[in-house]
N, C-alpha and C positions, 0 to 999 in steps of 0.2 A: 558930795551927797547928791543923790538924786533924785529927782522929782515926776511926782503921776502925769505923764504924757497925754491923760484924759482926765480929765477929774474926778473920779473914780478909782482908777487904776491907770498903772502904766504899761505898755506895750513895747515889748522886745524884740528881737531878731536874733538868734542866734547862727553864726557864722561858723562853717566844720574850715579846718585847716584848711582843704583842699580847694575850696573857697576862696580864702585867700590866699596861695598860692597863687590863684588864677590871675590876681589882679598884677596886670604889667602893667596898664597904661594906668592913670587914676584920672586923668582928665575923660577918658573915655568912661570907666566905671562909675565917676560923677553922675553922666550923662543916664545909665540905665539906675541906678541907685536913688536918681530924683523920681522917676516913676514909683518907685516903692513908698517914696514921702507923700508924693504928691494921692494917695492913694489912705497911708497909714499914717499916724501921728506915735512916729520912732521916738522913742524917751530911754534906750537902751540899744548897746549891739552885745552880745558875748563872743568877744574875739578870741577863737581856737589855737592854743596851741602846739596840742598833740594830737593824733587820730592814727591810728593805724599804721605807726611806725613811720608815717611824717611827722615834720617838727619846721616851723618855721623860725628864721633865721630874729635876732631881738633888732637889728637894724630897721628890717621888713617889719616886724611889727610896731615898733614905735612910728613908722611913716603913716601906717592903717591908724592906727591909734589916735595921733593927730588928724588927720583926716574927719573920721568922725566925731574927735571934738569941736573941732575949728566951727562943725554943724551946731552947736550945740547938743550934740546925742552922747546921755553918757559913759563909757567902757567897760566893761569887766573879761574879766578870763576866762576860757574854759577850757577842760582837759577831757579827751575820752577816753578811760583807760584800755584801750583793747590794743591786740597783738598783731603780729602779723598772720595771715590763713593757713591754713596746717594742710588744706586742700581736702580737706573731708565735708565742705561747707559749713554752715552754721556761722556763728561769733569766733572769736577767738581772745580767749583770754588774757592778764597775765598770771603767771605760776605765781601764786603770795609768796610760796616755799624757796621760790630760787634766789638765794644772795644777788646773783645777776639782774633778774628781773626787778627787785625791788630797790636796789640802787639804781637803776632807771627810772624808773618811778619818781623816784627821792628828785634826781637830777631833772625830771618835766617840771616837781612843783617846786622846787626851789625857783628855776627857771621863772615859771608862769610868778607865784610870787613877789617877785623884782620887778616885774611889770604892773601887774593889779592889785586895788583894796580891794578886789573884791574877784573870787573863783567860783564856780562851778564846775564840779563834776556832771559829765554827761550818765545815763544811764547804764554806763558800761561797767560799772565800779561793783564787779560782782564776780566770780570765781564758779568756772566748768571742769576746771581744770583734774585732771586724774594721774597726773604721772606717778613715775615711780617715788618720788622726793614728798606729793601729796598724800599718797597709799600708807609712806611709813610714819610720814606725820599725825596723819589723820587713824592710825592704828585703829582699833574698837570702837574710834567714835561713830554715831551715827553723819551720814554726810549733813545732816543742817547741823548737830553740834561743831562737830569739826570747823566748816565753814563759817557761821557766824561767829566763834571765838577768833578763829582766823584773820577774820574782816574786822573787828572791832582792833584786834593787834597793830595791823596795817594801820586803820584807821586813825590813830592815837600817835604811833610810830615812825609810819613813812610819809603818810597825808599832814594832818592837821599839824601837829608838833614841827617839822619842817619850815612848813610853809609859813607860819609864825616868828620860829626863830628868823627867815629872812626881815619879815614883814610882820611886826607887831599889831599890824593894823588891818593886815587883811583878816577878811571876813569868809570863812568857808562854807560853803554849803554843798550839799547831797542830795542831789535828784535821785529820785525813789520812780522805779518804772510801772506800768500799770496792772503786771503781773502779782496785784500784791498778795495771792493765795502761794505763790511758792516760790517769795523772797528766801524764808529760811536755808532753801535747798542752795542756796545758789550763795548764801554770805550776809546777804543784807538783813539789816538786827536793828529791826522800829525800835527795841526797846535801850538799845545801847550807844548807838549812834547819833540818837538827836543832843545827845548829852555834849557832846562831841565836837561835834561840829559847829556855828556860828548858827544857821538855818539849816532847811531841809526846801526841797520842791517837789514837784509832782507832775507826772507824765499824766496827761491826760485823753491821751490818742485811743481813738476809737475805731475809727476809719470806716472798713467793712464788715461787720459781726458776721456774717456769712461767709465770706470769700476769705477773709482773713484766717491764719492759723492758728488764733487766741482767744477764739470764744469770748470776746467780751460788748456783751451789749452796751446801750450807747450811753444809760446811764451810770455805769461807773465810770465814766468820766467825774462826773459829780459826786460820786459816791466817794471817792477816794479821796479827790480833793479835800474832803469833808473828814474822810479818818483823820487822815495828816495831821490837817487843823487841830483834829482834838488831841493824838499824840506831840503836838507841839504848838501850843497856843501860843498865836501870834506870831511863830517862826518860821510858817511852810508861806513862804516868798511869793508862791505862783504856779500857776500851771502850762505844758507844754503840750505841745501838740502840733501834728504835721500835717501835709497833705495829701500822703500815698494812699493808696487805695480810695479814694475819694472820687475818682473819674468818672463813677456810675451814676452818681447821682452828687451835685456842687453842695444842695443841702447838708449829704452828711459832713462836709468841710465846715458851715458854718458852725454845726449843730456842734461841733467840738469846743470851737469858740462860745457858744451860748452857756455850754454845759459849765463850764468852766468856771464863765463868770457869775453864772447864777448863784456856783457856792461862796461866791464872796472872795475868788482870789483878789491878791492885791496887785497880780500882774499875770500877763498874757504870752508867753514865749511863742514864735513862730519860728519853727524849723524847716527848712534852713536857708541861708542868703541864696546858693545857689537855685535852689531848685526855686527859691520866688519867682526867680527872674529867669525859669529855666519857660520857653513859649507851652511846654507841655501843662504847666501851671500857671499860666499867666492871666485867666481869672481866679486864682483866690487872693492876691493881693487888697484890687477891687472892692471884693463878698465881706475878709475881712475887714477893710476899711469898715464899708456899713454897717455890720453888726454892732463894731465899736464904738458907732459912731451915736449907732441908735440906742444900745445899750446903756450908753454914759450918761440917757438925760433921764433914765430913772434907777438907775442902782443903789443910789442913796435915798432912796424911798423904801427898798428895803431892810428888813431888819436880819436879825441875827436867823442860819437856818434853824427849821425843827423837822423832827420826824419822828416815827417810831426807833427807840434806841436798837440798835444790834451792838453783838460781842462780838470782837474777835479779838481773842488774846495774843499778843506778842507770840509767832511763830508756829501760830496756828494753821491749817488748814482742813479742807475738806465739805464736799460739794461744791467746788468749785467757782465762784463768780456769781454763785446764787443771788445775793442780793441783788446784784444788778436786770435780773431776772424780775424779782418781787418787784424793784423801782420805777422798771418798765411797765407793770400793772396799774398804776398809778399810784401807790404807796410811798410817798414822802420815808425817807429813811436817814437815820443820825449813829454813825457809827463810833464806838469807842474803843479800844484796847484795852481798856478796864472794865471790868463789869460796873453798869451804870447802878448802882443799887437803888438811887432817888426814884428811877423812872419808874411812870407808872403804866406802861406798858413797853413790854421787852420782845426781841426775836431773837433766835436762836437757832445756828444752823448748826452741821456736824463740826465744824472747825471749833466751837464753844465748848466742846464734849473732852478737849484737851488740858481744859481746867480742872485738876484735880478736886477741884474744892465746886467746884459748877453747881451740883444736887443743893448741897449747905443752901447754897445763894440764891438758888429758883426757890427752898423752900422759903427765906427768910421775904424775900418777895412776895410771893403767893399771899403770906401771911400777915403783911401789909397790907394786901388789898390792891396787889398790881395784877395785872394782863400778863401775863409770858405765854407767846407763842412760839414753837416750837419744831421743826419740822421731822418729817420722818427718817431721814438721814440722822440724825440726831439721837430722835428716840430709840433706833436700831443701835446705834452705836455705845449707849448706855442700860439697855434694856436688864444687859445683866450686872448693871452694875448700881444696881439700885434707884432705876428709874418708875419702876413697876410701882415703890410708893408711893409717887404720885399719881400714876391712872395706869393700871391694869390692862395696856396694853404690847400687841406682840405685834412686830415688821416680822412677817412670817419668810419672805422669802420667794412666795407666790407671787404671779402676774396677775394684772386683770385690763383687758383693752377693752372701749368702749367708747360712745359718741353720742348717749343719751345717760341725761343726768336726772334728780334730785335735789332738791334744799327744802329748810323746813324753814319755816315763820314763825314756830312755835318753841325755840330749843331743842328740838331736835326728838320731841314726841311722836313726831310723824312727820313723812313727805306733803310738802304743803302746795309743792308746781313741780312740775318737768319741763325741760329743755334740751334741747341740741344742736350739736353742732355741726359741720362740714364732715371735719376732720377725727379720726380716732387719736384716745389719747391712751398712753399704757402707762400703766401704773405700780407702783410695788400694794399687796395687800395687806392690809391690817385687822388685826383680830382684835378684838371689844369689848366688855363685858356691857351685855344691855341695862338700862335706865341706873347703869354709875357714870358709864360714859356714853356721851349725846352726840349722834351722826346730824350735824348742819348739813352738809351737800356729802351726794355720794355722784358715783358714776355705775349704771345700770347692767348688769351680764344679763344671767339666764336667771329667770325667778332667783334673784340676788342682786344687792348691791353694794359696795365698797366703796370705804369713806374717803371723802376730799377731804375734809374740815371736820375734825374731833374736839368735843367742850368737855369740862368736866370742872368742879370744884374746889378747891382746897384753901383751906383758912378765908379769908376774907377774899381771895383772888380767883382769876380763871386759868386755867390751861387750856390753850388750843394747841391740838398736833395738825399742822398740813401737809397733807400728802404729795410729795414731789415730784411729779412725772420721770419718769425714767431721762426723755429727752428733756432738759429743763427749760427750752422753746414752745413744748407744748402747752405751757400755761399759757399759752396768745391763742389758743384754742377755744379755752372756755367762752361759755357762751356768758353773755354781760351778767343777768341775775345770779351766776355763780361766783364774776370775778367779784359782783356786789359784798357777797356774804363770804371770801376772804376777805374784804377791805373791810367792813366790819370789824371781823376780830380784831385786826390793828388800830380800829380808832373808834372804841366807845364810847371818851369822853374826845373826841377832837372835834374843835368849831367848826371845819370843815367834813365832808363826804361828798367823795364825786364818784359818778355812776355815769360809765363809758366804756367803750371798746378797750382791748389791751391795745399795749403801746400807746397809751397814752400816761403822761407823764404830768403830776403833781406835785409843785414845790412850794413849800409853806413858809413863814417867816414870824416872828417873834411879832411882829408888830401888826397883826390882822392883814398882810399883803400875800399872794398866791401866784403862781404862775402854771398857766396849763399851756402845753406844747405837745401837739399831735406828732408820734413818727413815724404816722402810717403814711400812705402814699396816695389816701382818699381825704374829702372833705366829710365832716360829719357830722353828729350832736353830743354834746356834752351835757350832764345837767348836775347843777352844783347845789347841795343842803347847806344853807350854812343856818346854825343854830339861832334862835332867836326869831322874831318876828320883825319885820317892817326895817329890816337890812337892805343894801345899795351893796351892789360891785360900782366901785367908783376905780375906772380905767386909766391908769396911769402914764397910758401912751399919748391918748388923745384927750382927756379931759371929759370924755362921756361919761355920765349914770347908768348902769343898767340896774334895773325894777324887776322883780320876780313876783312869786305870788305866795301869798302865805300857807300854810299847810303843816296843823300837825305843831306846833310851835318850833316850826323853819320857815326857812324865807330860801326858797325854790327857783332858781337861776335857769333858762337855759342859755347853750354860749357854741355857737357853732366853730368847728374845730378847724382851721386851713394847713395842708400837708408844712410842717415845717416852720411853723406861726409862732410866735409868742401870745395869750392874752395874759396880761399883767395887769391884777386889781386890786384894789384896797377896799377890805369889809368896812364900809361904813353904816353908823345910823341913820336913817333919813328923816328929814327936817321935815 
């Protein structure tokens, strides 16, 4: 058994075969291996067994194994399922389809097995594969059907069932990578897998959202950890994350680490031995010492996360990575795989539009007396399929660019201010039917304007439609009083509202504690409503009160913002 390397959580290492290969001498390896202690507080290594068509010898690994027990640090396996290069670049798979291929496989975890209670799958456990052998298999299915029955086969077959019968007592689990809008395509099955397997984990690498080829802003780091969780309560282990792409700026190395732990994982993977200790990275060792360090002395000050709920159903996609967009606005966000029915305020991107049954369940909501908001991806995607019953609107198809807005203060009777911005932003356009459906914020043409933010009514509930930028970057465009009046719509009855530039980032917790983290690259001002009268931000780093001033029955915080910061507070009453 092993034990939190922090009091909080524990922090791992994990080590690629090639890695250890490398180690000849260990008296020497000691030597650069203590800098990494001396640095982190190791409470795990995951020792590789496979990678890329090496395999290390069970000799050599039992000498490592001992090694860093003899430290006190405790062991586990890990495999990555990939092949060897085909010379076209990319990954390289294995064929699920090939008898060859999968007797190999069989023979890794059998292998790994006989060594560890406990395995990890790397990120690789997932199928590109096309040959001819996949072609006849995969006949008429579509490739995500195909693929995830495929992968849960394996799953059940060659993985877990195996690796069991060697070892009764091993414990499997499934890192799930950060790609999770088009797991389907590729095999990996949220909904069949967790069943499955012992746990699950989560890749949480972010790195450089611009330079990068994966489009993923920095807070689905957080966001995904948080699906996991709710796809498998109590058994998403932890999250991973590396240091590539990171050179431009060491922040966003930490920010991975912050992001991480803010959702509550119960452990911290850093990838990999080699490149810790490689000089080209040899401050993030360091960075992440202190994060953890500083982290651990309030983490258990927080409570459970909250946000506005989202859908995404098991093997859905579409708009891609959106929310991580909305969570960079400052929008607290709680994802499920299930439709939340409880919640009282919902979002909904195009990927929710794959729920047959969707319409049913926004009405049964509505008419509760919930919030569902809605985007225009979404609403396009359903329009003819009986979305119209709920507001009478059309994604025409049309553009409209522009860089001076509208919002109203009034529901949407009238423009109440104007604003703008640097930057144009483009838009898809939406048709309306006036005073059934309410334009909150528009963006301005020619004698015209076209809606950001649509209200309307139904049963006890609201409907908002927001309009999504063509590029979904350009929401860091809006000027503050527009990103105002989207955060609105998610949080009518929420104790908090904050009112800030984009890119900045709100995370909220069960028990009145908050944390704001700037990912701009300026200092700034923040200003925080929180409900109620004669309330305290009580700072849970350093023990200060910050005092606001009353207004309106809130209690009106300002809180200046440092590139890359944590402030971490606790809504108290004051004495």
């Amino acid at each position: 058994m092993s034990y939190p390397s922090y009091r909080n959580f524990n922090a791992a290492i994990y080590c690629s075969v090639g890695n250890l290969l490398d180690i000849q001498d260990l008296h020497e390896f000691e030597k650069k291996f203590s800098l990494l202690e001396k640095h982190i507080q190791i409470g795990k290594v995951y020792l590789e067994t496979y990678r890329g068509g090496r395999m290390i010898s069970r000799e050599q690994m039992l000498c490592l194994k001992n090694f860093f027990e003899s430290r006190g640090i405790h062991t586990a396996g890990g495999i990555t399922t990939d092949s060897f290069g085909t010379g076209e670049g990319g990954f390289s798979t294995f064929c699920y389809t090939s008898p060859e291929s999968l007797s190999k496989l069989q023979e890794i975890i059998e292998f790994t097995a006989g060594l560890f209670d406990e395995i990890i799958l790397d990120d690789f456990f997932f199928t590109s594969c096309r040959c001819a052998s996949c072609l006849q298999e995969k006949g008429d299915k579509s490739w995500a059907a195909f693929r995830t029955g495929l992968m849960k086969k394996v799953s059940e077959e060659i993985i877990v069932g195996p690796a069991k019968k060697v070892n009764p007592n091993v414990h499997m689990v499934i890192k799930y990578p950060n790609w999770y809008e088009h797991y389907q395509e590729t095999g990996y099955n949220t909904q069949d897998q967790p069943g499955i397997f012992d746990s699950i984990y989560t890749g949480t690498e972010t790195r450089n959202p611009l330079y990068a080829q994966q489009h993923l802003p920095k807070y689905l780091g957080y966001f995904l950890m948080r699906y996991l969780e709710n796809i498998a309560p109590e058994r998403n282990g932890g999250g991973w994350f590396d240091p590539y792409e990171c050179g431009y700026n060491l922040t966003s190395y930490a920010e991975q680490a912050y992001l991480t732990l803010f959702a509550k994982a119960k452990e911290a993977t850093l990838f990999c031995l080699g490149s810790l200790m490689d000089p080209e990275f040899s401050l993030c060792p360091p960075l992440a010492g202190q994060v953890f360090a500083d982290m651990d002395q309030y983490l258990d000050q927080l409570g459970t996360p909250t946000g506005t709920a989202c859908y995404l159903p098991h093997h859905s996609k579409g708009e891609d990575y959106l929310h991580a967009y909305i969570g960079m606005l400052g929008i607290p966000l709680e994802p499920y795989a299930e439709y939340p029915a409880q919640a009282r305020q919902i979002f909904l991107t195009k990927g929710a539009s794959c729920d047959a049954d969707i319409l049913s369940k926004i009405r049964n909501s509505l008419s509760s007396g919930a919030d569902v908001i809605v985007t225009s991806g979404f609403a396009e995607a359903m329009q003819d399929h009986g979305f119209r019953d709920l507001a009478e609107v059309t994604v025409t198809g049309r553009k409209a660019k522009g860089n001076h807005y509208g919002y109203s203060n009034n529901g949407g009777t009238g423009f109440s201010g104007y604003a703008e911005s640097a930057s144009e932003v483009e838009i898809p356009q939406i048709d309306f039917p006036t005073n059934d459906v309410w334009q909150i914020a528009g963006i301005f043409g020619e004698d015209n304007s076209f809606p950001l933010l649509l209200k309307t009514s139904y049963g006890k509930g609201r409907l908002f439609i927001l309009t999504v930028p063509e590029d979904y970057g350009q929401f860091y465009h809006y000027p503050r009083v527009i990103l105002q009046k989207i955060r609105e719509a998610f949080h009518r009855q929420a104790e908090i509202r904050l009112d800030a530039v984009a890119k900045t980032a709100l995370f909220t917790y069960d028990n009145h504690t908050l944390i704001l983290h700037s990912f701009q690259p300026f200092y700034d001002e923040a200003v925080i409503r929180v409900a109620g009268e004669n309330r305290i931000l009580y700072n849970l780093v350093n023990g200060r009160e910050l005092k606001g001033i009353q207004e309106n029955g809130e209690t009106v915080f300002k809180i200046t913002l440092s590139p890359g910061f944590n402030r971490v507070f606790q809504i108290r009453n004051a004495e």
